[in-house]
Structure formats: C-alpha cells, structure tokens
N, C-alpha and C positions, 0 to 999 in steps of 0.2 A: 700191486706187488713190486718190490726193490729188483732191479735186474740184477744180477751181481755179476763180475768179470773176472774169470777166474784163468792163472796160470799154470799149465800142467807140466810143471817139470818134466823133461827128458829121461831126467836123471832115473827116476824110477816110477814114472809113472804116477804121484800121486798131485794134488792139488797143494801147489807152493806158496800160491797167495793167491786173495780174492777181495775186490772190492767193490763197492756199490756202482751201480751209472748213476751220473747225475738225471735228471730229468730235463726236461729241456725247458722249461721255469728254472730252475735254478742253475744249468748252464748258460745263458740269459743274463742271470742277472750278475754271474760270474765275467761273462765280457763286459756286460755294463761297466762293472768294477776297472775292467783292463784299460777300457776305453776313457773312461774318467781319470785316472790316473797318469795315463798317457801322457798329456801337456806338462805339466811338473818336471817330468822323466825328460823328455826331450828339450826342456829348459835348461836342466843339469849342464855345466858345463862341458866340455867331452872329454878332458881330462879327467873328470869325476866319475863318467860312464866309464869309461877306460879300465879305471883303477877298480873299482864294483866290479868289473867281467873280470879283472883279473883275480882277485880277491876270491870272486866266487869259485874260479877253476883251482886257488890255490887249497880254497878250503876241500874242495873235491879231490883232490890228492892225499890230503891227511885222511881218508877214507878207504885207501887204497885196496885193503888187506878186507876190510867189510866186502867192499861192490865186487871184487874179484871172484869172493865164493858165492856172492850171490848170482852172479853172471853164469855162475857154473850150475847153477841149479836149477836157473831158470830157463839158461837155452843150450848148455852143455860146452862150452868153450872150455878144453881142460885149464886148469888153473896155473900151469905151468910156464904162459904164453903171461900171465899176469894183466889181462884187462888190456885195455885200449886208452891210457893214461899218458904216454908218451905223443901218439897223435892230438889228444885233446890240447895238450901243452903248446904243440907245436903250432897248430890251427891256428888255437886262441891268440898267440904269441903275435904269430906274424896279421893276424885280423887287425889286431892292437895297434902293432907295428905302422901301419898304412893307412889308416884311418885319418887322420889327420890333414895328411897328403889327399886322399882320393876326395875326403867326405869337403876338402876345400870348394869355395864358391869359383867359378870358371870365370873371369872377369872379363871380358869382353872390351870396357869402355869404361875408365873415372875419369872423368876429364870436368869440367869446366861449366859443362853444356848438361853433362849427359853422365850419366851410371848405368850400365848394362850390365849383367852379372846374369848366371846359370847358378842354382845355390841345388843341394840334396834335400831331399825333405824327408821323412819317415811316411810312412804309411798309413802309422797309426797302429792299428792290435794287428799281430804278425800269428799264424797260425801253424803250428807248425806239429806234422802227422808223421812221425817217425817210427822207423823200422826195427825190425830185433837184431838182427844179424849182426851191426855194428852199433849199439844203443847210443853210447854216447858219444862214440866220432860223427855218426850223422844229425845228431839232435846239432851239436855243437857247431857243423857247417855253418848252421842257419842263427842259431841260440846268439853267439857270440856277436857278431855284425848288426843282425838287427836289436840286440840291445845298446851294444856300441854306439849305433845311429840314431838310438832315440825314440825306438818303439817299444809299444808295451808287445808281450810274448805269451800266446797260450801253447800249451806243449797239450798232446793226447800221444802218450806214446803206446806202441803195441802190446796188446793182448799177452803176448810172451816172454814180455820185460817190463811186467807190470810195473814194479818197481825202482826202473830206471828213472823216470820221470818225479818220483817221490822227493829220488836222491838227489837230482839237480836241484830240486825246488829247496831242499833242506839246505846242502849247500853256497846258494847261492843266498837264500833270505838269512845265511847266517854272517853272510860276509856283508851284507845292508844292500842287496836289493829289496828296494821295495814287494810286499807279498802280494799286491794288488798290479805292478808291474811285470810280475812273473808269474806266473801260475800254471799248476799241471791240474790236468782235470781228467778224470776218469768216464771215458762217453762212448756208446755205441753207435753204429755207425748212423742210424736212425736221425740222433740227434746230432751228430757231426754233421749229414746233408743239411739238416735245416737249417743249424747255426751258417752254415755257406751261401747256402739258397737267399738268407734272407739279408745275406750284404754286411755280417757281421764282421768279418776281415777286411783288411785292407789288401794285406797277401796271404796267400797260403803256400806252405812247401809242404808235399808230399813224397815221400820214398815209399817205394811197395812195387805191386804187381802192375802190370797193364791194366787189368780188368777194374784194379784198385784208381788208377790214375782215371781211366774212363770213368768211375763212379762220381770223383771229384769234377772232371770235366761236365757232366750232367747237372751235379749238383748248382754248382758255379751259372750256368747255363743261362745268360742277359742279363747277369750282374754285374761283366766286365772284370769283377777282382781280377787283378793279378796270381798269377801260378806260377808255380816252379815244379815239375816233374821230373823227378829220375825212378823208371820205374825198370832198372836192369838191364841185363843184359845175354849174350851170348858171345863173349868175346875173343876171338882167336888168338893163338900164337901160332908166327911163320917164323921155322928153321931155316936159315938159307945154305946155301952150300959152303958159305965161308964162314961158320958159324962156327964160336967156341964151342964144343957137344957137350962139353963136360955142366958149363956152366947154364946153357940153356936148358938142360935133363934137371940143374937144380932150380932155375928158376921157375920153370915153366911149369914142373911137376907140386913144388911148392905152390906156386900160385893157381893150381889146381884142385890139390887138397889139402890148403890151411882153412882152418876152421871149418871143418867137413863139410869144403865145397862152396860154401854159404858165405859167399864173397860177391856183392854187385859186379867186379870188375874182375871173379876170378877165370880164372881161363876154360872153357868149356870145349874148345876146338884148337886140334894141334896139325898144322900143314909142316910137312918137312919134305924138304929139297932129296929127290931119290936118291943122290949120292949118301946120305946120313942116313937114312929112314932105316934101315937095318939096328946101328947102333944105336942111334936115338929109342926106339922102340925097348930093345934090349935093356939099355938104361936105365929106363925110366920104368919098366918093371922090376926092376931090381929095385929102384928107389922107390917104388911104392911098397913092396915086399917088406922093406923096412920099417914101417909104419908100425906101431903099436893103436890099436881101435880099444878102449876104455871108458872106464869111469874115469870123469874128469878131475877127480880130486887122488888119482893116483900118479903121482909125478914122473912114473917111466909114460903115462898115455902122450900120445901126440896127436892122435884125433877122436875125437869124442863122438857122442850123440849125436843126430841131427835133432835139430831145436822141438821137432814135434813128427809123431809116430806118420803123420800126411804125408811130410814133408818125405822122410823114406821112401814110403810107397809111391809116388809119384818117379823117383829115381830109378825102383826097382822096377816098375812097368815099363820105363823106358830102356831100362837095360835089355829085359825081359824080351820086348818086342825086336829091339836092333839082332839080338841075337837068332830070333824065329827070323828075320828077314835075310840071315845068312852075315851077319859081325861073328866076329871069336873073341870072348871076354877071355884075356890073361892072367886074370889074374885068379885064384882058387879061393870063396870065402872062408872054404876049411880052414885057411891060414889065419883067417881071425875070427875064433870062437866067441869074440864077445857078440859077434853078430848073432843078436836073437830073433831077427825076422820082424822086429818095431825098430825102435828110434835111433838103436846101433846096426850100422848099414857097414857091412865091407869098402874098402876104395875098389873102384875096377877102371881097366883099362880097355879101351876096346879096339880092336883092327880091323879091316875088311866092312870098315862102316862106307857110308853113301850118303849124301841130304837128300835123301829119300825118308831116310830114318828120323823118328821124333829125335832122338838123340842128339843127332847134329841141328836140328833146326829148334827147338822148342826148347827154352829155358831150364837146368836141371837144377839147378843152384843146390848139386849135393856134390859129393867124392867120387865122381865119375868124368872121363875125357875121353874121346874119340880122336885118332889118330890117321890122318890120310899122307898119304904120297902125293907130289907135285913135283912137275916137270921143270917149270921154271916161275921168276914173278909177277911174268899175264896171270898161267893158270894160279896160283897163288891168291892176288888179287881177286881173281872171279871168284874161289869159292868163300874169300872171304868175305866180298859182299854181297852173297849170296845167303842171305840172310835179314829178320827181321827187323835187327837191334842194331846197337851200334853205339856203345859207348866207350871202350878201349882198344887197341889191337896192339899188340906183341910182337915186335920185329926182331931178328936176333945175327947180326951181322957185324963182322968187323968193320965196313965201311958205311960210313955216319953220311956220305953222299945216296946213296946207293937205299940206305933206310928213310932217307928225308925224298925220296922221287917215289918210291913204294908210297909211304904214306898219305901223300897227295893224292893221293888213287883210290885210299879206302876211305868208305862209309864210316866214320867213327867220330866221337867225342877226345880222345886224346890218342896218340901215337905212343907208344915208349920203344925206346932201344936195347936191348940187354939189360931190361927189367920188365916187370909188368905190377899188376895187384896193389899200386901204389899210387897215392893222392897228394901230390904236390900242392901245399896252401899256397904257392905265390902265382899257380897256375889255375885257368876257367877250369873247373868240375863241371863237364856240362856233355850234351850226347845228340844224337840223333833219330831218327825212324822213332820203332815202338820206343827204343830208353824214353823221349819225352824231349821236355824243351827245358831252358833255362838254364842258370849260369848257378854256382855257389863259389864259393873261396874266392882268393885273388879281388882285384880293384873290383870287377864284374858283380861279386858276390855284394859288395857294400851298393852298386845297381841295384839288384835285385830286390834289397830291401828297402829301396829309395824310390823316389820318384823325383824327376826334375822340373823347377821351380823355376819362371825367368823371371828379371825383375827391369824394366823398362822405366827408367827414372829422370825426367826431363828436371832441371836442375833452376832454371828460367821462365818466366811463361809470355814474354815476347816470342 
C-alpha cells in the first residue's frame, strides 16, 4: 500500500497537500540518476553553473505572489511579511559572488620542477533534509553552493512544506538545471535512513530537531559521509546597562516573536542589566500587547498560526508548567481571541522564571520569552551558557569593545550587537553543543560542499 505524506495546514486544520513516498527501489534509482548525471554537471564550466543557480532563483521570484499564499497555508506565516524572497536573492547573490575566488585551486608550487596545487572537488549527490520554518532560506543555504560547485542535489523537504521542494524543482529545471541534477523527492524517514545507511551521499545537510540530527547521526553511523547539522537553538539576548532600551525592546521582542516564535535563531532568553529590568520589561509588554494573533491572509495579522497544532502544545505545557513552578505570564490571552486552544497560541511573556524551568532550558521555538534580571556581565555570561545550545547570542550595548570581550566568553555560533534573528551570507552560519556541527554560507559554506584534492606533479623524472 502507497504511504502518502500529507500537509495539514495551520490554517484551518484541513489536509493542504498530500503526496506519495517514494519506495525505496525507486528512491534508489532516483539517486542512481543524481549520481550519473553528476560528472557532466560538474564539467559545466562555473560560469555556466553560476548563471543556471542564478536563473533558477530569478525564475523563483517571478513566482513570488503563488509561494507566498502558499507558505501561508501551509505553515501559517501571515502573508504580509511576503515570503523569504529577499534573503534567497541575497544568499544566492553573494554564494555567486565568491565562488570563483574560494572554489580557486590553492597553488602551492608551478615551477619548473614541480605543480603542487590544493583544487575543491564536489562531493558528488549533496543531500539535503530541510526545514519548514524557513523553507526556502534554508534549502538555499545548501541548494545554491553545492550546485554552484558542481554537485548533483537531492532535496527531501519537510512534511509541512510539502510543496516547497516542488517549487524549487519547477523553478530551477525551468531556468535549465538539469532534472536529473536537481531533484525533490518525496520520502519517509524510513527510506531517508537507508538511502544514508547505505553511502548514498556524498553530504548530507540536515536542519531540524536534536533528536532529528541524532536519527541522521545513526543513520550515517561507518559510512563516514560528511554532515552538516543545525539543529536549533535556545538563543539569549543580554540588555546591558548602557543599552539603547527603546531599541533593544524593538529588536529583541521582534526577534522573539516574528514568525510565531519559529525562528532557529530567535531569541528565547532575555537577561537584562537591573538598572533597565523594570523598563525593559514594561516595554516590551506593551510591544507584545501590540501584536495582532490571525489568519494569515488578513493583512492587519502580524503573527499567525503556529505551523502545527504540536507545535502549540508543547509551548503551552511549557508556559503552563514555569508558571505552576512560581513565573507570572504578563501577558492575558483574552487579549487575543483568536487563540483557540490549537495552532493559534497567544505571545506570552514571562518573569520570575529560573533554569530550573523547561522554559528557560528546553527549546520553545513558539511566541513565548522569559525574562531574568542580572547583576553584571559574569552573571550574564554564566546564565547564558548555561545551557544546551548555542547558536547565536544577542548583545545590546553602545560599546563595540565591551560586546566583542562578552562575546568571547559565550558558548555560541555567532555574536550580533544591536541586532539579532539575522544570517549574514558573507559570514560562517554554523553553532555549537546540541545546535550541531558545521559551517553554511560564506567561503566555509563552498567547504562544506567540497572536499579537498591535492595534486603532487613532478614535472621531470631524473
């Protein structure tokens, strides 16, 4: 019997799309394909890759107005944010941009005698297991580089964006990737291990859970592939005492709850300097108060759905409990009726938390922050690595000396200063502890999907 993989909208609960799993004979023979075609691809000159990735992102913008309502239906992003079209451009742009320079042979030695050279090599079929949250900024991390470099690309994207992976494929094989060089394939996870297990990739990127990366890690398990994990986070922002309030309250709280919550990098923990802690707090319920909670296809909503009715409930157990353990949620769901007790969740705010609380320790990835007071930036630091994760951390200070000695001190994948929830392509995308290992964007990124080649050329043979 056909399994089929079915996407249950946010939006109202019903079944938005559904497609078959491949079996794993026919996902099989579908790498076969990847694999076969591979050599051609990576003969292509790299100007000719180049122009095909770009082609392909240009064709995916003439789409703009399609994948935006779809996006809203399938994991609830109101429509009024318009997609994730802007970062895909930028990604791709700057991938493009550097390729050339990075993907260059390292030359070591031409000489007379001798050729020594370091060259990039592809990998070969690049696999790549993407998230819903961010559908196609994260596909793209990976999508763009290693097509750029020369690999062929299987995409399996998630269950709750079924249809993201359709969309890349449509637009890229319209712009002349090859369809045998790109491909989305529809799999469970079943035959995702075994396709792993049995040394079918060359790499694999994974975004997801822990539990999701450990499945990969097993999988993988004396095959040596190459990995790439970002599997989340818990990421703090620290108020300091010389901190603009006004601006931090907007960043911080944004970067809290845009895209209800459902941010790898959004802020989950807010440490503030006691001199602020009063007004900051203040603040920032007011700026949640603000909020309109909706259907996403009505253009006063600012925060939508969570992508699935789980998702919620795992938020709301955790509010649920910090508050039996003695927190005070400030904020009143009364205020937002559209919360029905499933996949539209109120934002809350919470004080008088502790990491004792799942709250502060355990991933929420919904519209909910907890808020602690701190004395100075020891205590600071300790609770901020005082935790599992560690892919970004939040500093919010006028002096850029004072944010660059903090930082060296925390457990984290990137630092920002008077920003957060943001992924600079000229910079490593990469983390620590549970986040996982490995690098995307930036030169590191065009790494990841390479491996290096030396080449030892005696020129003589006295």
């Amino acid at each position: 019997m056909t399994k089929m993989i079915q996407c249950i909208s946010p939006v109202d609960g019903r079944v938005y799309a559904e497609r078959p799993a491949l079996t794993l004979i026919e996902a099989e023979a579908r790498v076969a394909r990847a694999r076969a075609a591979q050599p051609d691809w990576a003969d292509r000159p790299l100007a000719e890759r180049i122009a095909l990735v770009r082609a392909g992102v240009a064709k995916l913008n003439g789409m703009t107005e399609r994948l935006v309502e779809e996006l809203a239906w399938q994991m609830g992003r109101p429509t009024r944010y318009g997609g994730e079209f802007g970062g895909v451009n930028d990604r791709t742009n700057h991938m493009a941009g550097i390729a050339a320079e990075v993907l260059a042979p390292m030359v070591v030695e031409n000489s007379n005698l001798f050729e020594r050279r370091i060259e990039r090599e592809p990998h070969g079929v690049v696999f790549i297991v993407a998230p819903w949250n961010y559908p196609y900024l994260t596909t793209i991390n990976t999508l763009a580089p290693a097509l750029i470099a020369g690999n062929a690309v299987i995409l399996k994207h998630a269950t709750q964006t079924l249809l993201v992976g359709e969309r890349l494929a449509e637009a890229f094989h319209a712009a002349g990737v090859p369809e045998d060089v790109f491909q989305n394939l529809c799999l469970d996870h079943a035959v995702t291990e075994e396709l792993i297990g049995s040394r079918a990739f060359g790499f694999v990127n994974f975004t997801g859970s822990v539990g999701g990366g450990k499945a990969m890690e097993r999988a993988a398990a004396g095959t040596f592939t190459a990995m790439g994990l970002e599997l989340g986070g818990k990421d703090p922002g620290y108020v300091m005492d010389d901190a603009d309030l006004d601006a931090a309250v907007d960043g911080l709280m944004d970067g809290a709850m845009y895209n209800a919550g459902q941010c790898c990098c959004g802020i989950e923990r807010i440490y503030v300097a006691e001199r602020l802690y009063d007004a900051f707090v203040e603040k920032a319920v007011a700026w949640v108060k603000a909020l309109k909670l909706g259907n996403p296809f009505d253009p006063a909503t600012t925060i939508g759905p969570m992508a699935n009715r789980r998702f919620a409930e795992t938020v709301r157990g955790q509010i649920a409990d910090a508050v039996t353990d003695g927190a005070t949620a400030l904020i009143d769901p009364a205020l937002f009726p559209a919360d029905d007790g499933g996949a539209y969740l109120a934002p809350q705010i919470l004080v008088g938390v502790n990491h004792e609380m799942r709250v502060m320790r355990e991933e929420s990835f919904g519209p909910v922050v907890g808020i602690m007071a701190v004395k100075d930036d020891d205590h600071a630091i300790a609770m901020m690595n005082d935790c599992d994760y560690g892919l970004t951390a939040s500093l919010w200070t006028r002096d850029a000396g004072r944010a660059a000695r903090v930082g060296r001190r925390i457990e984290t994948g990137t630092v920002f200063q008077n920003r957060c929830d943001y992924l600079d392509p000229a910079l490593c995308w990469t983390g620590c502890k549970d986040t996982g290992r490995g690098a995307a964007l930036g030169p590191l990124g065009f790494h990841s999907v390479t491996r290096p080649k030396s080449y030892h050329l005696k020129k003589v043979t006295q």
